[in-house]
MARKELO-446136 format. One line per field, with one value per residue (C-alpha): x, y, z; residue number from 1. Coordinates in nm, 2 decimals. Example, Ala and Ser with C-alpha at 12.3 -4.5 7.8 and 13.67 -1.06 7.14 Angstrom:
% residues 2
xx: [1.23:1.37]
yy: [-0.45:-0.11]
zz: [0.78:0.71]
n: [1:2]
This chain:
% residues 531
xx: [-4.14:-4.31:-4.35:-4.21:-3.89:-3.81:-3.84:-3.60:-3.34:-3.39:-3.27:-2.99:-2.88:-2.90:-2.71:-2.41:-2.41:-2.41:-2.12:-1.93:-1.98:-1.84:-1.57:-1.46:-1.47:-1.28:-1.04:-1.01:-0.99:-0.75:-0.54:-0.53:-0.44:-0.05:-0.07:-0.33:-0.07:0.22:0.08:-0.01:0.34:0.46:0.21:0.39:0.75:1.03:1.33:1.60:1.91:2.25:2.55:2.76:2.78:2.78:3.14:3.08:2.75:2.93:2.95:3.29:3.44:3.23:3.35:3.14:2.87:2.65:2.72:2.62:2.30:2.17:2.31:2.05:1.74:1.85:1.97:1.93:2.12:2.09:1.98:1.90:1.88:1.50:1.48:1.52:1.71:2.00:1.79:1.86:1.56:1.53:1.62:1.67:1.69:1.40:1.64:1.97:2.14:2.51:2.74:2.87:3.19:3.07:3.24:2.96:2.65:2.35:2.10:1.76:1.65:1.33:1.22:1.11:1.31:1.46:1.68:1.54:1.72:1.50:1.80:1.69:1.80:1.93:2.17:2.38:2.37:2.48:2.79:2.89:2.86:3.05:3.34:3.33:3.39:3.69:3.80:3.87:4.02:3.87:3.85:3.59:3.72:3.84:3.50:3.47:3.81:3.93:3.62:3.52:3.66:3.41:3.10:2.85:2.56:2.37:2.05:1.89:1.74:2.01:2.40:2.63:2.88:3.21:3.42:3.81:3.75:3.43:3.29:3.01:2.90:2.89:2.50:2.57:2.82:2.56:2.32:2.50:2.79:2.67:2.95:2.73:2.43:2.36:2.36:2.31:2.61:2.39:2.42:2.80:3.09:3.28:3.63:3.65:3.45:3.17:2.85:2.52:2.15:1.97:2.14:2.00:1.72:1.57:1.28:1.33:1.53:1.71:1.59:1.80:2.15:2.32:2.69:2.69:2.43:2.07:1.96:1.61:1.43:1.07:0.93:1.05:0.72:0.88:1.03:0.93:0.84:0.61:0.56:0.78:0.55:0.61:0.67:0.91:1.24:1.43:1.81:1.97:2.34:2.42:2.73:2.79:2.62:2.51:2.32:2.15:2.06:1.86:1.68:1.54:1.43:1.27:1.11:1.30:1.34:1.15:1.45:1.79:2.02:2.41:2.60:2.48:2.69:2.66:2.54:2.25:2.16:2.13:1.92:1.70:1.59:1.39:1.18:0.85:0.75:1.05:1.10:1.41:1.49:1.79:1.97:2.35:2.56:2.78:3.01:3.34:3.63:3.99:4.33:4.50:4.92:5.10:5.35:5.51:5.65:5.79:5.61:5.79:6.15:6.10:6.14:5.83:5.64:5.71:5.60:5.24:5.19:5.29:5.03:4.81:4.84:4.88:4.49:4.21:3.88:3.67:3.74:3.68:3.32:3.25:3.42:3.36:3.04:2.90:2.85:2.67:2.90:3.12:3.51:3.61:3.86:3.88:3.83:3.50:3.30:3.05:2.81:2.90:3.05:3.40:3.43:3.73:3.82:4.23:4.31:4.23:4.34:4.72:4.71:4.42:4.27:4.51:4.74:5.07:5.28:5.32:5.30:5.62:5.76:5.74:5.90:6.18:6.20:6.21:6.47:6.30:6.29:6.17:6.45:6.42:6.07:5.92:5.74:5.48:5.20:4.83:4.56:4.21:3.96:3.71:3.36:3.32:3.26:3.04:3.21:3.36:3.68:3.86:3.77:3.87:4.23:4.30:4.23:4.46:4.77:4.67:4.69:5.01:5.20:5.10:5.39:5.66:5.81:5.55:5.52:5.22:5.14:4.78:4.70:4.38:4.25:3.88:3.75:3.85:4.18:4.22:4.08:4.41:4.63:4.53:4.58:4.87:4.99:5.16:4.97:5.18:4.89:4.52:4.17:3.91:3.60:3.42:3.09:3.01:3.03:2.88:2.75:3.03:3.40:3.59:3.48:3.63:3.94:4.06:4.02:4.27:4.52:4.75:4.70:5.02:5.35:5.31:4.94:4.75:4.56:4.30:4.61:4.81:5.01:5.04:5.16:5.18:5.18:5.04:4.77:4.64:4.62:4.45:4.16:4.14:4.08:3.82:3.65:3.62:3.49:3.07:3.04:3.06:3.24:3.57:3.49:3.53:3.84:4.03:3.91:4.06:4.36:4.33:4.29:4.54:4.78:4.64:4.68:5.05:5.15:4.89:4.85:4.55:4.40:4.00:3.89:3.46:3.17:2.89:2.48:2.28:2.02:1.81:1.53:1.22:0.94:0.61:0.42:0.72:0.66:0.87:1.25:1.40:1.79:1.99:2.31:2.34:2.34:2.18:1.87:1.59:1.42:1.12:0.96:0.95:0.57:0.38:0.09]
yy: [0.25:-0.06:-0.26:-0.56:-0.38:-0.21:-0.56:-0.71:-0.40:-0.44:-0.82:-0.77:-0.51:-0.80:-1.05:-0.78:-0.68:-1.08:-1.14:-0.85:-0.98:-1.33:-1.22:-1.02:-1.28:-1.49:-1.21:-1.25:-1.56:-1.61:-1.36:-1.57:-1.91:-1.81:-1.76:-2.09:-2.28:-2.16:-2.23:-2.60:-2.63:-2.52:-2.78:-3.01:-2.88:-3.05:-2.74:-2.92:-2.76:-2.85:-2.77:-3.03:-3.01:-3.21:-3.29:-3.41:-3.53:-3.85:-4.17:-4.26:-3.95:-3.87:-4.06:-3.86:-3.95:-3.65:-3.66:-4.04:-4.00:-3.71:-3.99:-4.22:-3.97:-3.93:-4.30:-4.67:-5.00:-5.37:-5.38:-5.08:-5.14:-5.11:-4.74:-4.77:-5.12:-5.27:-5.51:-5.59:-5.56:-5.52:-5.24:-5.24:-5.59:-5.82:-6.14:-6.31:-6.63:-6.69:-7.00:-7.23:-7.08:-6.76:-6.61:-6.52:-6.35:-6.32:-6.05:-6.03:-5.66:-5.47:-5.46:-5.11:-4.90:-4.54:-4.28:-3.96:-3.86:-4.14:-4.38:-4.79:-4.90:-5.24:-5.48:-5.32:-4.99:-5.20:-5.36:-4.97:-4.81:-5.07:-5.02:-4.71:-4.67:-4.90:-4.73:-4.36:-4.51:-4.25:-4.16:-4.41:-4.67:-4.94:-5.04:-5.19:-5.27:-5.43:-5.67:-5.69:-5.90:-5.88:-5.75:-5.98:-5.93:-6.23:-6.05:-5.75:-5.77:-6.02:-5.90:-6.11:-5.99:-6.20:-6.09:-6.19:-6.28:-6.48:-6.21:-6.28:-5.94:-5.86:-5.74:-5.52:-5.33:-5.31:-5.14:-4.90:-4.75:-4.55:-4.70:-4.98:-4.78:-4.77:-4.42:-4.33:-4.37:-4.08:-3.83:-3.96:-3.92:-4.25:-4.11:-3.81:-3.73:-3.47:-3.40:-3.48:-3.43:-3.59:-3.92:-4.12:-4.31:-4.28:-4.16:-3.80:-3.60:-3.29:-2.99:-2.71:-2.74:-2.43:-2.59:-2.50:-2.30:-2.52:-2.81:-2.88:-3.20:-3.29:-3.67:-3.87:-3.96:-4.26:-4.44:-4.77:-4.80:-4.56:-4.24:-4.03:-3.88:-3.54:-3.38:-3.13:-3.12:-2.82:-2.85:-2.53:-2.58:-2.32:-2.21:-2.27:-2.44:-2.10:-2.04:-2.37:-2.39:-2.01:-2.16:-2.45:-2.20:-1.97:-2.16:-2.10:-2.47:-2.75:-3.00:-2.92:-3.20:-3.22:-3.09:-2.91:-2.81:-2.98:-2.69:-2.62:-2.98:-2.95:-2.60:-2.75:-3.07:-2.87:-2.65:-2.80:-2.68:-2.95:-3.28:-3.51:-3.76:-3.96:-4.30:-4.46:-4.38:-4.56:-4.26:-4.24:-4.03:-4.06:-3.94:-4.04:-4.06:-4.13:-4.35:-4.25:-3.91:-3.78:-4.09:-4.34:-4.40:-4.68:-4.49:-4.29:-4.59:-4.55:-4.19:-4.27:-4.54:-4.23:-4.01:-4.31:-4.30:-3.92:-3.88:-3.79:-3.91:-3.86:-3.50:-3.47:-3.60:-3.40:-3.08:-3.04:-3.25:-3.23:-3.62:-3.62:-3.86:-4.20:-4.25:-4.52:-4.76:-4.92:-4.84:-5.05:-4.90:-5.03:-5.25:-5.41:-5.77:-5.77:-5.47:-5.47:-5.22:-5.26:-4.88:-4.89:-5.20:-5.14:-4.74:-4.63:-4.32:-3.97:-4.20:-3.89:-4.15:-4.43:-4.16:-3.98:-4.35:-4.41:-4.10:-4.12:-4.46:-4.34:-4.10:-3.74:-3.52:-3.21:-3.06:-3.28:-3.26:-3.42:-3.18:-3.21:-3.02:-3.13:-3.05:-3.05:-2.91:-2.60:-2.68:-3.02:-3.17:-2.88:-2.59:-2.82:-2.96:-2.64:-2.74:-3.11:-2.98:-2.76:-3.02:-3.30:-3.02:-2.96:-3.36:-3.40:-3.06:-3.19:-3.48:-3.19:-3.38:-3.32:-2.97:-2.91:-2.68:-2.65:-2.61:-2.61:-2.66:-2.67:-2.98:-3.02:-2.85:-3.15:-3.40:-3.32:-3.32:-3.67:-3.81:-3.63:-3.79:-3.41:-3.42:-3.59:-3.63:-3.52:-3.54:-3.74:-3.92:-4.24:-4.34:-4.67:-4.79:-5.06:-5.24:-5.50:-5.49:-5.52:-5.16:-4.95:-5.20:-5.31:-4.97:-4.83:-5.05:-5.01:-5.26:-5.28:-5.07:-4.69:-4.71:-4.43:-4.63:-4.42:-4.14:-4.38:-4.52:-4.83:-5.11:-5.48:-5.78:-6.03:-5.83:-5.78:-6.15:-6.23:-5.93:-6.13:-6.44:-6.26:-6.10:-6.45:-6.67:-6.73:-6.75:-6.44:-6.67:-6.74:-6.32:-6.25:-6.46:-6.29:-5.92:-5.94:-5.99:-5.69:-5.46:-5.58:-5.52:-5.19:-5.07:-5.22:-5.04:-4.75:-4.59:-4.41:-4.33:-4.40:-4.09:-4.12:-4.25:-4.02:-4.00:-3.92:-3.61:-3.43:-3.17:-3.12:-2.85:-3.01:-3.06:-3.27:-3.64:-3.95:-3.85:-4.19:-4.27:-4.57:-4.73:-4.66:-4.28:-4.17:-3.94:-4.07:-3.73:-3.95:-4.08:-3.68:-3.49:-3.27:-3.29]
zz: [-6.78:-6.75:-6.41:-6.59:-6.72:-6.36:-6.23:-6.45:-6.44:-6.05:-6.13:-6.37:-6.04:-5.80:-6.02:-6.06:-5.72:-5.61:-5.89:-5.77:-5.43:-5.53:-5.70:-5.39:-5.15:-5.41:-5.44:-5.09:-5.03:-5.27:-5.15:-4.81:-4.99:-4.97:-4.59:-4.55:-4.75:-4.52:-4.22:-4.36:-4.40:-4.10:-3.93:-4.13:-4.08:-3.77:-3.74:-3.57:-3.45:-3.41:-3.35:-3.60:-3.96:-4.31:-4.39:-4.72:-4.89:-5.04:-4.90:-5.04:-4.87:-4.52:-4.22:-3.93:-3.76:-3.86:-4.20:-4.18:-3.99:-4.27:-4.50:-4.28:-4.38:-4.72:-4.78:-4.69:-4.72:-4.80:-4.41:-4.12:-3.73:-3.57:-3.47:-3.06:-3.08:-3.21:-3.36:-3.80:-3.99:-4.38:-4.59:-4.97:-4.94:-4.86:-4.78:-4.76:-4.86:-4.71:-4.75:-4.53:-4.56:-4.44:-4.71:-4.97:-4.93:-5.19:-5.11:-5.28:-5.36:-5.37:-5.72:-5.89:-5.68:-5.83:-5.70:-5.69:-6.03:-6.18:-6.18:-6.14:-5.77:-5.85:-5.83:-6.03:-5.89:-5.50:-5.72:-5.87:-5.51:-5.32:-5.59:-5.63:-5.26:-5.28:-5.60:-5.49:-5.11:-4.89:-4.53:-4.49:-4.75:-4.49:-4.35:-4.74:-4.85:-4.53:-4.62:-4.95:-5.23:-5.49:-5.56:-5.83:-6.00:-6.00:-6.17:-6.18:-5.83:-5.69:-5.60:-5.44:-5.19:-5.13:-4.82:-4.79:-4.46:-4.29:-4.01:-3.80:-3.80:-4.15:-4.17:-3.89:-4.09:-4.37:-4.15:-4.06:-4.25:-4.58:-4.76:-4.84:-4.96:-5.29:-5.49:-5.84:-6.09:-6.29:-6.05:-5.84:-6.05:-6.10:-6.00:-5.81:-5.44:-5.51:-5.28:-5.44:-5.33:-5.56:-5.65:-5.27:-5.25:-4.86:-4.65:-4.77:-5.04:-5.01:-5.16:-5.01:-4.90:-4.80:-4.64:-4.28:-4.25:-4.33:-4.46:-4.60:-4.65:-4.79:-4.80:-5.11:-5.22:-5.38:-5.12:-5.08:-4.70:-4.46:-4.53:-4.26:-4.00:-4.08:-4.45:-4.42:-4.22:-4.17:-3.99:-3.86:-3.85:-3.48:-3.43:-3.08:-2.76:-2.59:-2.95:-2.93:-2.57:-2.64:-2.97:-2.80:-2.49:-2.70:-2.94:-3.30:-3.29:-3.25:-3.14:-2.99:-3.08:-3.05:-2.84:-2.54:-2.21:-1.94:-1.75:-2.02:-2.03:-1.67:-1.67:-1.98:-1.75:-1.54:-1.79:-1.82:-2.16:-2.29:-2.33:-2.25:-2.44:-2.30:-2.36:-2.30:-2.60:-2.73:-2.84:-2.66:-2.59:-2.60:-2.63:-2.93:-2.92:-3.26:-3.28:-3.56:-3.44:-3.07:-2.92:-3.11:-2.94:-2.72:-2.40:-2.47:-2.46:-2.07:-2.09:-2.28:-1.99:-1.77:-1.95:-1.88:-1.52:-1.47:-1.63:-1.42:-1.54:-1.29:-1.28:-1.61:-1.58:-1.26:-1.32:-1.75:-1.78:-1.44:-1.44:-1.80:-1.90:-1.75:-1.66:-1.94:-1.86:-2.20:-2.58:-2.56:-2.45:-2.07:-2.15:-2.47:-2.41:-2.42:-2.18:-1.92:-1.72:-1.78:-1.82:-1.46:-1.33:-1.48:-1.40:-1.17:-1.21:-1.16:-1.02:-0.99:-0.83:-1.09:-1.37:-1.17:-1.14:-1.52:-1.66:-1.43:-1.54:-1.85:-1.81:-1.73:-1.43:-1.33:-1.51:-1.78:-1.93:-2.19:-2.39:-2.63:-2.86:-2.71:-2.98:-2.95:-3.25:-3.00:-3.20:-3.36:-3.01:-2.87:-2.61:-2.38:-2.56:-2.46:-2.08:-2.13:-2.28:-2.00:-1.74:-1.94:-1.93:-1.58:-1.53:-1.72:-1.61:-1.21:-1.26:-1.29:-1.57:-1.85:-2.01:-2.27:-2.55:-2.60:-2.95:-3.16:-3.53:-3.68:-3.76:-4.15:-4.11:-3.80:-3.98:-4.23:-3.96:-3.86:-4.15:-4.18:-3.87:-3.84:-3.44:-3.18:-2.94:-2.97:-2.90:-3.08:-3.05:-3.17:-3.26:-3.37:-3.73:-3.63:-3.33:-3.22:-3.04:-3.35:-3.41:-3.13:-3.18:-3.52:-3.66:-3.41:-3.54:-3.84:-4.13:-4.18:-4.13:-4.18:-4.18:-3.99:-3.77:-3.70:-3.62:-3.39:-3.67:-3.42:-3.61:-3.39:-3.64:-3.35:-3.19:-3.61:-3.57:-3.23:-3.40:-3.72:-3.49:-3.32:-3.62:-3.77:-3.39:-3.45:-3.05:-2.81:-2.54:-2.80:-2.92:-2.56:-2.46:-2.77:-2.69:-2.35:-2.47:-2.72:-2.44:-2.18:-2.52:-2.59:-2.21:-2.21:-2.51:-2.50:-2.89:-2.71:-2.36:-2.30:-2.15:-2.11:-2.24:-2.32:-2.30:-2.58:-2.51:-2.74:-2.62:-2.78:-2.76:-2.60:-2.86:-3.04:-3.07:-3.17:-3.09:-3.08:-2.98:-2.96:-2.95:-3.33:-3.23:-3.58:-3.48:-3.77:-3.85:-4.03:-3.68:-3.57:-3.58:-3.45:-3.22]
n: [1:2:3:4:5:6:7:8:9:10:11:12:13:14:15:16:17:18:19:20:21:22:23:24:25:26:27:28:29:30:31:32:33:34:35:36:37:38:39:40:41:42:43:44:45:46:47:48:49:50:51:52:53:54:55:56:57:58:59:60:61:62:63:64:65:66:67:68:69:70:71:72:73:74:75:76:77:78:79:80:81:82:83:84:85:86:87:88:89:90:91:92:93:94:95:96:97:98:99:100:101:102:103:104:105:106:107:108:109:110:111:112:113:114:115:116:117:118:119:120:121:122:123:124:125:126:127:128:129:130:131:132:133:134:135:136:137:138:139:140:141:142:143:144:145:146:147:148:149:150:151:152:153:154:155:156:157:158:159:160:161:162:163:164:165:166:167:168:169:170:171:172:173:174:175:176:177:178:179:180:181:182:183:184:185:186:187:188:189:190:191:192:193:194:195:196:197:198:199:200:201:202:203:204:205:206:207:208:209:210:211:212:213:214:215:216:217:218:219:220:221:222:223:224:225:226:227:228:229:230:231:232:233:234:235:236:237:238:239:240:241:242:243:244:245:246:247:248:249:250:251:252:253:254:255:256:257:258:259:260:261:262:263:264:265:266:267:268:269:270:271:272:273:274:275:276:277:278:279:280:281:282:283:284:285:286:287:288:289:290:291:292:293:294:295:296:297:298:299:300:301:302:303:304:305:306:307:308:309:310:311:312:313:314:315:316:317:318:319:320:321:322:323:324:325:326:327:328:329:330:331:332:333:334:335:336:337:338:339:340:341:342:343:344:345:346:347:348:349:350:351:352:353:354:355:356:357:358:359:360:361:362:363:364:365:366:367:368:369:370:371:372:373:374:375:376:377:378:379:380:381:382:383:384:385:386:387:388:389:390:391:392:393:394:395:396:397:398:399:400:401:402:403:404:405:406:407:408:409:410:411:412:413:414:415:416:417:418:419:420:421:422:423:424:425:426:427:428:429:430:431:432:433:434:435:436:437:438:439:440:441:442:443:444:445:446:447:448:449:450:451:452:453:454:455:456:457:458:459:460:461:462:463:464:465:466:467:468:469:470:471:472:473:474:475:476:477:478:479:480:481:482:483:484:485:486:487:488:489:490:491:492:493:494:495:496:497:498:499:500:501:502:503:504:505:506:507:508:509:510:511:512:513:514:515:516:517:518:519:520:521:522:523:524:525:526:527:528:529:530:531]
């Protein structure tokens, strides 16, 4: 064998060897591209737990405040609040013309927008959402119907929005309340309630939805404003408090948001590998008494002022929620304008004395008791309703004339019961539709006769009309005037009993940034990253 030809065999050698070589490492690497592209994603990915859950994924139908802020992540409106603020800024809309009357706006819309099914966001998509809303009379149906008269388009990026009533704080309602947002007609059935993923046009779209158990989100590449800060958003629906408090600890989650104990927001403050984020919410508590059933006759009206008098706030705060929340003395809640303190002023605070004064004015003793069913729901407000129940009977039953059955019901099977109105008294909270007085008032009021009222069935024709007086004043001094009134009625005639006024808390792993709360309570997932 020549030189010449070992040479070149040597070469052909070399250039197998070097493309077997290659090919391994390309092999290998490939094989590693699954894991590389897993642990992008996990860079990119929030897991949030908590311990509420999505009622119903359609705006016409849910009426809870987390099913409205996933609504918030997944959806916009006309307008949206400044994240940290209760400031208006923009949302689908760019601008707004109203008349002098007050009475009709005329919004301008973004142009080019699309749902995630592909559907055109326009005006006529608002005008088909708004009726829709009003059209199959939900839960949620008043914050429109009570407003709205019509809905026009004017053209395809121009709707015009006519209210029965002039209300200075019309936008606010816009901003908040996903009965306004627009979805897609493609996607929503026109008559019947039905929860759809695909048919929102927000920050982020939905692309796993496994009902109570987790929810997962990834950017909507299409959305028209800034790209949320981190891709991917995972939600891990927990059963219970105890569950939630040992995620956050051991690291399974990256945020643990609504509702903690007392005792483990307490024990959380003081780990240094978490964060705290905490603000004044505007969520309250209270008992609600219906006036349609045992508390109707008008003796019993003495006995709810009784119940009034006979509640302990304070120990509530101090011995359920360790001080984590406020005594409130009023549905509105401390330190929105309008605020009184009459609960107090007429009944004091655990005040046994006047409550004994009132029932035997009202014809009980301590062998005549007035009985009643107290209900509370155990999870949709986190582990300590059970506690808060047991104190209230404690409160009541301390009289000698009140006897209480505890009794208890999950959140939908409650929710039935209220509107039912098959609950004679009951537990129940509120958080804000939108940012004004009229909100923790008017809805707490029946229409007219027979209405639920929020579950209080509490029908008075000339307190309706000293609200719509309010609703329609421009200036917060005349507001003012006319929602002191409201509450001195509400405390003589007491269709519900303020209880407390929460905080907001979420805790966050270190390297978590951007957890932002405010009085809107709705936690916006797309300001969350990591670092």
């Amino acid at each position: 064998m020549s030189s010449k030809k070992a040479i070149s065999r040597l070469a052909m050698v070399g250039i197998i060897i070097v493309v077997i070589v290659v090919a391994a490492v390309g092999v290998y690497w490939y094989s590693l591209e699954p894991e590389r592209l897993r642990q992008e994603k996990l860079k990119q990915t929030i897991v949030i737990g908590t311990t509420d859950k999505i009622h119903r994924l359609d705006p016409a139908k849910a009426y809870d405040f987390y099913t409205w802020e996933v609504m918030t992540n997944i959806g916009e409106g006309l307008m949206k609040y400044k994240p940290g603020t209760t400031e208006l800024e923009w949302g689908i809309a760019t601008n707004y013309t109203v008349s002098a009357s007050g009475l009709n706006y005329t919004f301008t819309l973004r142009e080019g927008l699309k749902f995630n099914d592909g559907t055109p966001l326009n005006a006529t998509a608002v005008k088909w959402s708004i009726e829709r809303v009003i059209r199959l009379d939900q839960d949620p149906a008043w914050l429109v119907s009570a407003f709205v008269d019509s809905v026009e388009v004017v053209d395809t990026y121009k709707v015009k929005i006519n209210l029965k009533d002039a209300v200075s704080y019309f936008p606010a309602l816009l901003a908040l309340a996903p009965t306004y947002f627009p979805i897609s007609s493609k996607a929503f059935p026109a008559n019947e309630v039905k929860d759809v993923t695909d048919g929102w046009h927000g920050p982020y779209k939905v692309t796993k939805w496994e009902k109570d158990v987790v929810l997962e989100l990834e950017a909507n590449p299409d959305y028209y404003g800034t790209q949320p800060k981190s891709k991917y958003i995972v939600v891990n629906f927990i059963k219970d408090a105890i569950t939630l408090r040992f995620a956050i600890q051991k690291g399974d989650i990256d945020i643990a948001w609504r509702t903690l104990r007392p005792i483990d927001i307490s024990d959380l403050k003081t780990m240094e590998e978490l964060n705290v984020t905490e603000v004044p919410g505007p969520y309250i508590r209270y008992i609600i008494l219906n006036t349609n059933t045992t508390m109707h006759p008008d003796n019993v009206k003495l006995v709810r002022q009784a119940i009034a008098a006979a509640v302990n706030r304070t120990a509530i705060a101090k011995k359920v929620f360790m001080g984590t929340v406020e005594p409130l003395y009023s549905m509105i809640p401390m330190g929105m304008w309008g605020h009184t303190d009459e609960f107090k002023t007429k009944y004091g605070d655990g005040n046994l004395t006047l409550a004994r004064a009132l029932l035997t004015q009202a014809g009980y003793s301590e062998t005549n008791k007035f009985a009643f069913d107290l209900w509370y729901t155990p999870t949709h407000y986190g582990d300590t309703e059970a506690d808060v129940a047991v104190i209230l009977k404690d409160d009541l039953e301390k009289t000698g004339m009140i006897s209480v059955t505890l009794k208890s019901a999950e959140w939908s099977t409650y929710l039935d019961y209220m509107f039912a109105g098959t609950m004679p008294v009951f537990l129940l909270g509120w958080y804000p539709d939108y940012i004004d007085p009229d909100d923790y008032t008017s809805p707490f009021v029946a229409l007219v006769e027979g209405d639920y009222g929020t579950g209080t069935f509490y029908y008075n024709a000339t307190l309706n009309e000293v609200l719509r007086e309010a609703r329609i004043k421009l200036t917060i001094e005349e507001r003012t005037e006319l929602y002191e009134e409201v509450q001195r009625t509400f405390a003589e005639d007491v269709p519900h009993i303020p209880l407390f006024q929460g905080t907001l808390y979420a805790f966050s792993r270190a390297n978590i940034r951007g957890v932002v709360l405010d009085a809107t309570m709705l936690f916006r997932y797309y300001l969350v990253y990591k670092v």
